[in-house]
N, C-alpha and C positions, 0 to 999 in steps of 0.2 A: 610564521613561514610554513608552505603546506611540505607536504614528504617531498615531491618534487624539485621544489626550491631549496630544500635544505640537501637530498643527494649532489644539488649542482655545486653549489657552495662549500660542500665536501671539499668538490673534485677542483675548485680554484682553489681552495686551501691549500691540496695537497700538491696541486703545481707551482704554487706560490714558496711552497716550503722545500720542494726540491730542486727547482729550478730556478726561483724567481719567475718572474712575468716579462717572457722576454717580447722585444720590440718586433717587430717588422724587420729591422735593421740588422738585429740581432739571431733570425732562424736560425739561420746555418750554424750557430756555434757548436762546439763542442757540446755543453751542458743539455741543448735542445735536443741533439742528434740521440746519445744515451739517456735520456730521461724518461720513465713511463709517463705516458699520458699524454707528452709533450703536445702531440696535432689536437689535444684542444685549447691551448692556448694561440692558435692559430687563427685566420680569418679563410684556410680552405674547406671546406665540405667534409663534413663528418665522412668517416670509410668505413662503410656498415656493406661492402660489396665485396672484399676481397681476403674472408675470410683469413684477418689476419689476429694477431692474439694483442687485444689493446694493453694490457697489462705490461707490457716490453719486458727487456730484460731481467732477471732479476739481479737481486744486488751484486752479487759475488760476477755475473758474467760482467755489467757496467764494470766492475772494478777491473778486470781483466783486459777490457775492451784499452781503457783508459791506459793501464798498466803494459801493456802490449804496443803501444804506439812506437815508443822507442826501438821495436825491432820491426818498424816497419820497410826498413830500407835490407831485411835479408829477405830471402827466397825463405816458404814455408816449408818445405819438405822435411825439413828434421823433426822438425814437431810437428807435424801431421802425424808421424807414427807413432807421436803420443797414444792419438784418437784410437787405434784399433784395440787396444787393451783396455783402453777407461768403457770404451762400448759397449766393447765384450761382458767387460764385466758386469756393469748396469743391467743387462737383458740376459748372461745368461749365456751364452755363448764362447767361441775360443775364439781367439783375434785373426787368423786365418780364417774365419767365417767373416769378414768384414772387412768392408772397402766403404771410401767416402767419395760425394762428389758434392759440386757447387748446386747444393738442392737436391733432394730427389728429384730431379728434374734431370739433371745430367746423368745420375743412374739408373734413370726409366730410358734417356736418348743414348746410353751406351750400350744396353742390355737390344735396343732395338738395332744397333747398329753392329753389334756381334754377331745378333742371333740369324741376322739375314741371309737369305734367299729366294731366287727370283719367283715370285706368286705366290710365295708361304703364305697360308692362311692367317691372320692378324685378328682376332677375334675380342672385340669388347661389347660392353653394353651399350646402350643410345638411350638418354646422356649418358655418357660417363666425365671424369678430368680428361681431358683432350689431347696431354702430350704423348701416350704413346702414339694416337693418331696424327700427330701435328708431326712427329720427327719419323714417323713409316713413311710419310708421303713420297720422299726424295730414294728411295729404297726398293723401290718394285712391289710390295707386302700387296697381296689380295685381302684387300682391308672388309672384313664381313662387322656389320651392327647387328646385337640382337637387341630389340628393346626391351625396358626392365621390366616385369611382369605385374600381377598386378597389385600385390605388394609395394611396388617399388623398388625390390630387389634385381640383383640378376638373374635371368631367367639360365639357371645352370645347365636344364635337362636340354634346351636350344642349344645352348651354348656348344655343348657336350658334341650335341649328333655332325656340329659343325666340322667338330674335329673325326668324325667317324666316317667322313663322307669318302677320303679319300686316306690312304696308307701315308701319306706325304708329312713333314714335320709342320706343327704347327704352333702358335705361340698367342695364350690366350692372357689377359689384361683383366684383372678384376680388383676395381677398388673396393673397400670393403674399411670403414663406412665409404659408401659412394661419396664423390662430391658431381652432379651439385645435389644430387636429393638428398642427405644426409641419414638414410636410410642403410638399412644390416642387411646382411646376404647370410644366410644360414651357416655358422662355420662347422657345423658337421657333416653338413651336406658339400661344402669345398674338399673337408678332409674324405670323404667320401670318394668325391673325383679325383681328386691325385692318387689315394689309394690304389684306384683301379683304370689310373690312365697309364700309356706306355711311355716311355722312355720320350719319345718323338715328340710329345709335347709338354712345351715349357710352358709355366705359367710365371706369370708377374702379376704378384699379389702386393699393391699398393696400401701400404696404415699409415700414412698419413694422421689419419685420427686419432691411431691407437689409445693414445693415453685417456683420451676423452670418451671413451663409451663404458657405461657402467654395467651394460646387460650383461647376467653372469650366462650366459649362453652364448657371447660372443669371445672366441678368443684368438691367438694367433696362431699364424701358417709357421712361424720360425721352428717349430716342432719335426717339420719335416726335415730341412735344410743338409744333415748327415744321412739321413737315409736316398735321398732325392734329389742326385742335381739337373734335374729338372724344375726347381722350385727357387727363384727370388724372393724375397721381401724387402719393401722398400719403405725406409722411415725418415721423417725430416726431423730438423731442429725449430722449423720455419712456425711451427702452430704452438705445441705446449710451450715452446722454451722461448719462442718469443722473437724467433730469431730471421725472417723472415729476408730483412735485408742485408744479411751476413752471407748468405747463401751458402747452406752445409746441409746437408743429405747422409745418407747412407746406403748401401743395400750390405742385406743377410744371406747368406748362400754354401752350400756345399765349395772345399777349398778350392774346387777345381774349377767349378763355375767362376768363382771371385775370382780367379786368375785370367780366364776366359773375356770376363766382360771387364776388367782394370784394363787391361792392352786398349782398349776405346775412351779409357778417362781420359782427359787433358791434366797431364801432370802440372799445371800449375794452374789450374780451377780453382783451388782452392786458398783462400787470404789468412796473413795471419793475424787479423783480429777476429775475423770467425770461429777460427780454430782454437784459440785462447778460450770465449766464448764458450765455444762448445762442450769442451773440457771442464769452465766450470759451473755449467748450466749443468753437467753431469751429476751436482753435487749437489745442487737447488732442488731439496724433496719439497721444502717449506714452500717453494714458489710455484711449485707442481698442481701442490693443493689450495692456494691460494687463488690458480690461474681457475680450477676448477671448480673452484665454490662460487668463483665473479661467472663463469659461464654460466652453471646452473641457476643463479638469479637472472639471469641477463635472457636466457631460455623461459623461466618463466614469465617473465614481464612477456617478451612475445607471443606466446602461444597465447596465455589472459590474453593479450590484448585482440590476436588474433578471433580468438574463440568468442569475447564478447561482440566484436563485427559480423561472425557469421561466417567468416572467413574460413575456407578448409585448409590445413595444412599437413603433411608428411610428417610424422613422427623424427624427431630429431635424436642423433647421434652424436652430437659433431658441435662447433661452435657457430652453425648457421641452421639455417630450416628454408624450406620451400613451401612455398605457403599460394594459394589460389588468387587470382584479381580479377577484376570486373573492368572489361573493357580493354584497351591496347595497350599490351604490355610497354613497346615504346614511350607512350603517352606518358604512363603511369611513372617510369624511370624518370622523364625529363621535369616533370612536376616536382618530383622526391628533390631532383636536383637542384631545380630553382627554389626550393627550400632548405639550398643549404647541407644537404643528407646523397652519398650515393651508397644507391642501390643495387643490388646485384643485376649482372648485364642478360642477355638472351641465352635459354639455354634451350635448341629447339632435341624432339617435337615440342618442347615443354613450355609452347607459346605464352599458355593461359596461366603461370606460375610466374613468384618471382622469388630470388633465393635473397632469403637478406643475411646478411652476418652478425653477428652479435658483439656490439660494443660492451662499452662499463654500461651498468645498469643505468646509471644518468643520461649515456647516449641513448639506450633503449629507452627511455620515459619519453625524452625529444622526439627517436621515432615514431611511438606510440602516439602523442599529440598529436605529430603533421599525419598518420595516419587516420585519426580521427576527423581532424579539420577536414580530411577528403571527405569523409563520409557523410558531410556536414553539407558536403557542395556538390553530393551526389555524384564523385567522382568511382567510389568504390562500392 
């Protein structure tokens, strides 16, 4: 059996051994739902597109998940304010520095929907993650794009003059690692700008990634947060911890700000098997490092694979990468698809790119082949 076959045969074993091999009949159970690995004992298309963490939960949140079912008929609010202590403490922080929402998604659209007013300047990069721009829309925001320079970074010192243009407040968006380029933004050059911006503009510094980037040059905004309430930070459960379709979030922030942008949560966003979850994903160091050692294999199988096709790709950060193709990005997606594999969707300008996500290493070897077979048929 070559390395290939034997990684796959791993990964049947080890859903055989946690799950059993369930039917068709049988998806939706319980056992498939909490199980890591589960969608590959499946017959839908590998999910190499939406940078999710294939590892799933780890043990202690599964047991939680499981364990918590019984209190599915209360309202979550009392144990929600578990979460701001377990948080806190984890990062570093005091629990009045913290609020949650249903993903960082809802503390990226509540912080948009506090900060509002009519033609504030809304300032991101092009591409960036698109929800600050997707929930400004309905809001009045004089939405500006800088594109990211030629690093692949944000282009700050643009960024900056954006906000210097006019005395008026304005609120800049910077994800950091970006998605979808998986690419770093300088974090002394951010601490730099808030240093020496004023009051009037807020920033939303998106980490998402955080846990996943190893460059000791890169580190976090949460440093400001008591001196600065002007300064957010927004972190999910959804990538390291696995937890994607639990939907739990956070944001970091000076206490006055968190009270500011809490009055826009939806008090009952949040469920309580997430929140069990999340509590005891708090505690999964082991699964932190586990999720990170499957990435960084999973990262290199890609970039080999990329680099021996010739293929240019962006420097990865993150548990995806953006990588160059040859010919119609559309084209290229729908071919991936009919083999079974989806791939990351359009991410303009960034036609001529496609961001793929990083499964278990055995989903990356599958990528790798149908990647090759292209090359074989002079698709790529």
């Amino acid at each position: 059996m070559d390395r290939r076959g034997f990684l796959r045969a791993g990964a049947i074993a080890s859903i055989a051994t946690t799950t059993g091999t369930p039917s068709s009949g049988h998806r939706r159970s319980l056992s498939f739902l909490v199980s890591p690995y589960g969608h590959l004992a499946s017959n839908e298309p590998l999910r190499l597109n939406a940078n999710e963490n294939p590892m799933g939960l780890s043990a202690e949140a599964r047991e939680a998940v499981i364990s918590s079912i019984s209190l599915s008929n209360r309202y979550p609010d009392s144990w929600e304010g578990d979460l701001y202590p377990a948080i806190a403490s984890k990062i570093g922080v005091q629990a009045n520095n913290v609020f949650t929402g249903a993903g960082s998604s809802e503390v990226i659209q509540a912080t948009i929907q506090a900060l509002v007013s009519p033609n504030m300047p809304l300032i991101v990069a092009e591409p960036t993650f698109e929800d600050a721009i997707r929930y400004s829309a309905n809001h009045g925001y004089n939405l500006i794009k800088i594109p990211l320079d030629f690093n692949a970074a944000h282009d700050l010192e643009r960024m900056r003059d954006e906000t210097e243009r006019t005395p008026r407040p304005s609120v800049v968006y910077i994800c950091n690692p970006n998605n979808p380029t998986a690419t770093l933004t300088s974090s002394s050059e951010i601490d730099s700008w808030i240093q020496d911006a004023p009051r009037s503009v807020f920033f939303i510094i998106d980490e998402a990634y955080y846990e996943l980037v190893e460059d000791p040059e890169y580190w976090s905004a949460i440093k400001w947060i008591d001196e600065r309430p002007n300064v957010l930070v927004t972190r999910t459960f959804s990538k390291i911890y696995g937890m994607a379709g639990l939907r739990l979030g956070y944001g970091i922030a000076h206490p006055a700000t968190v009270q500011r942008i809490k009055a826009f949560i939806s008090q009952s966003s949040r469920n309580m098997l997430g929140i069990q979850a999340g509590l005891a994903s708090l505690n999964s160091d082991d699964h932190i490092e586990r999720t990170i050692a499957m990435n960084n294999q999973s990262r290199k199988i890609a970039q080999e694979t990329l680099d021996n096709l010739g293929l240019e790709h962006l420097p990865s950060h993150t548990n995806f990468l953006m990588h160059k193709i040859n010919g119609d990005l559309e084209l290229y997606i729908r071919r991936f698809y009919m083999n079974g594999i989806n791939v990351g969707r359009a991410f303009p300008p960034m036609m001529g790119y496609n961001r793929i996500s990083f499964g278990l290493p055995e989903e990356m070897e599958r990528w790798a082949d149908t990647l090759h077979s292209f090359r074989s048929k002079g698709w790529v």
